[in-house]
C-alpha atoms as one frame of an Amber mdcrd trajectory, in Angstrom:
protein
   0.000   0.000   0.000   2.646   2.301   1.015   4.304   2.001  -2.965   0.981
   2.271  -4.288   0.192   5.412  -2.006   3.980   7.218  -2.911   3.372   7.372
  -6.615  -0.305   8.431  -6.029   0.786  11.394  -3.737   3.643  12.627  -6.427
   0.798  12.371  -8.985  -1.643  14.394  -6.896   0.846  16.873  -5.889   1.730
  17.225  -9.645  -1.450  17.993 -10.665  -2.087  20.505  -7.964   1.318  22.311
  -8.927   0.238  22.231 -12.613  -3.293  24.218 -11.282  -1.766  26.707  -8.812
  -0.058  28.492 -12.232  -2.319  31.224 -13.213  -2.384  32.881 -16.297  -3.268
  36.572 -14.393  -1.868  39.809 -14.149   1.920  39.684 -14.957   4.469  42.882
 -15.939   4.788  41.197 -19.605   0.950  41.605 -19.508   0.682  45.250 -18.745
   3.208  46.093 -20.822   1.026  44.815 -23.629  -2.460  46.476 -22.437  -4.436
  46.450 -25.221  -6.141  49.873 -23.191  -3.005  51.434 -23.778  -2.298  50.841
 -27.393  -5.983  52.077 -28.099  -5.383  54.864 -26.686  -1.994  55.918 -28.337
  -3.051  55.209 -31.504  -5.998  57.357 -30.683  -3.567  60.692 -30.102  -1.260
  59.546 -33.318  -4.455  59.702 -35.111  -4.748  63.302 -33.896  -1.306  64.581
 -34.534  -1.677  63.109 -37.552  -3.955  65.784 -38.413  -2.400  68.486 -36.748
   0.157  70.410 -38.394   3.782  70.520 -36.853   4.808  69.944 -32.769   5.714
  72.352 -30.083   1.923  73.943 -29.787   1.178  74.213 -26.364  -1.905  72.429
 -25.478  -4.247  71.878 -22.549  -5.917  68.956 -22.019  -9.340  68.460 -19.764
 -10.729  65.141 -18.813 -12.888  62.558 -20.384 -16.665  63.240 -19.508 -19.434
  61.307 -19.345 -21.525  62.096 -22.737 -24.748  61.642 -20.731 -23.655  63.433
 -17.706 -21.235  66.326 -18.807 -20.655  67.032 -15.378 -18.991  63.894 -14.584
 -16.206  61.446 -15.536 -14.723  57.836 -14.160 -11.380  56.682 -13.563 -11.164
  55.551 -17.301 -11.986  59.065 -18.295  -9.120  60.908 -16.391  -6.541  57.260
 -17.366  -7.571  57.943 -21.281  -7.090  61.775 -20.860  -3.420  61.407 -19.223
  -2.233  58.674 -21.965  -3.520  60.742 -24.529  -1.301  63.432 -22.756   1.499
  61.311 -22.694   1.367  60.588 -26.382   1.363  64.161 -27.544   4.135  65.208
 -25.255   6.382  62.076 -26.344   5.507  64.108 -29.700   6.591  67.144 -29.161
   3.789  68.672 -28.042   3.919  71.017 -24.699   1.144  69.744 -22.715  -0.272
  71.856 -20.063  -2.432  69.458 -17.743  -5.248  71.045 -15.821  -7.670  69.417
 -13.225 -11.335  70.633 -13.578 -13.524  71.038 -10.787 -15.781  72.248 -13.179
 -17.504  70.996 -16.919 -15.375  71.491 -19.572 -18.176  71.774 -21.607 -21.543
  73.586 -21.669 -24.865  72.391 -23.634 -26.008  74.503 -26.367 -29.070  74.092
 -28.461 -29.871  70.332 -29.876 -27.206  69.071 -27.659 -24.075  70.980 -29.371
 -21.230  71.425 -27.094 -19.077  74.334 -26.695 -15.488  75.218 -24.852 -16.993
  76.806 -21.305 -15.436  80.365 -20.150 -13.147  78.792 -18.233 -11.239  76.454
 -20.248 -10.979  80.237 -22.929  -9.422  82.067 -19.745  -6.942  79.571 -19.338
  -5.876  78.512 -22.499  -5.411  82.105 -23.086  -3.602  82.828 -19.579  -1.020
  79.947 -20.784  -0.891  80.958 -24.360  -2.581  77.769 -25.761  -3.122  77.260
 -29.016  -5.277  74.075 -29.128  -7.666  72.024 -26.247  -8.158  68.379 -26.118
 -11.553  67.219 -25.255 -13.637  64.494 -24.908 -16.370  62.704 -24.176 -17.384
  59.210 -23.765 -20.555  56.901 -23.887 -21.248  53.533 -22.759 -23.026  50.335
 -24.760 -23.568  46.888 -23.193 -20.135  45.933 -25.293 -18.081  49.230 -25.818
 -17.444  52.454 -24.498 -17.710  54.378 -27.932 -15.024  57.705 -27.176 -14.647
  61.063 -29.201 -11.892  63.066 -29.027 -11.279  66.366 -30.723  -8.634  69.334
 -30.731 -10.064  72.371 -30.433  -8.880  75.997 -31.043  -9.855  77.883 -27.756
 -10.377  81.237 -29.539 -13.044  80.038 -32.113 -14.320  76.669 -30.857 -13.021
  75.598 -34.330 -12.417  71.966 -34.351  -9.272  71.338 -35.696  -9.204  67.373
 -35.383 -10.866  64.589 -34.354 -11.071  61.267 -33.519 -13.319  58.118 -32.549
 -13.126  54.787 -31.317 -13.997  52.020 -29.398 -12.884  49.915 -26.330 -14.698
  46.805 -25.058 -15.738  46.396 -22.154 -13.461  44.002 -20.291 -13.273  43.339
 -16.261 -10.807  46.208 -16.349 -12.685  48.991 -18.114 -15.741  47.743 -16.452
 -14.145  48.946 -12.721 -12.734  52.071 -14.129 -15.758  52.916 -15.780 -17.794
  52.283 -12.119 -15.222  54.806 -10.372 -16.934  57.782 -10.645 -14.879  61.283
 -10.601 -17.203  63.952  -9.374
């Protein structure tokens, strides 16, 4: 019994081993966020569009296209990638935190730069504002982003695109940023 039992126990401690290894979060894994990529190729669709580097630019958080008044933790991590990008461009980046919308509602649901974000793009000699808004499906969280001249409200480029909805976007998406 005690041979029979030896082999048995190796096996069964084998087997165990083999189903303690986990396939979750690793560096190699982050590295490779498929999050991240999106959202760089997002901003090198915009400077694609956008003629030369060095412009200084402000950039205000991702809102909530339902509630302009709000964002999430995927709004502010999509706003400081896209940051991220244009600076590793060229571009000087001039980050602000908003207390208030970026945004304000205009007939038929157009949106427009608010006071604020004119005073301080002109008070740091801005030339351009990235915006943007996002909205959520059952799947995807469908995002626009545009470049905006602060002086005319003339859009100068955009973007969209899509992320799905994983585990990860889902928590980020349930953090709300008042």
């Amino acid at each position: 019994m005690k041979r029979l039992a030896s082999p048995l126990l190796a096996l069964l401690l084998a087997a165990l081993a083999g189903c303690a290894q986990t396939s979750g979060p690793s560096y190699e894994s982050a590295r490779n966020s498929p999050f991240i990529k999106a959202n760089h190729q997002a901003a090198n669709a915009l400077l694609q569009q956008l003629p030369g580097s060095g412009s200084t630019m402000i950039i205000a958080t991702l809102v909530n296209v339902d509630a302009l008044d709000r964002s999430s933790t995927m709004g502010r991590l999509v706003s400081e990638q896209i940051s991220a990008r244009f600076t590793q461009a060229g571009q000087r980046m001039v980050e602000m935190k908003f207390r208030n919308n970026v945004y304000i509602s205009q007939s038929q649901g157009e949106l427009m730069l608010t006071r604020e974000i004119h005073e301080l793009a002109n008070a740091h000699n801005a030339q351009a504002v990235i915006v943007g808004s996002y909205g959520e499906s059952k799947d995807y969280v469908f995002i626009n982003l545009k470049v905006i001249q602060p002086t005319t409200n003339v859009v100068l480029a955009t973007h969209d695109y899509a992320l799905p909805i994983n585990d990860d976007v889902r928590v980020m998406l349930r953090a709300k940023r008042y």
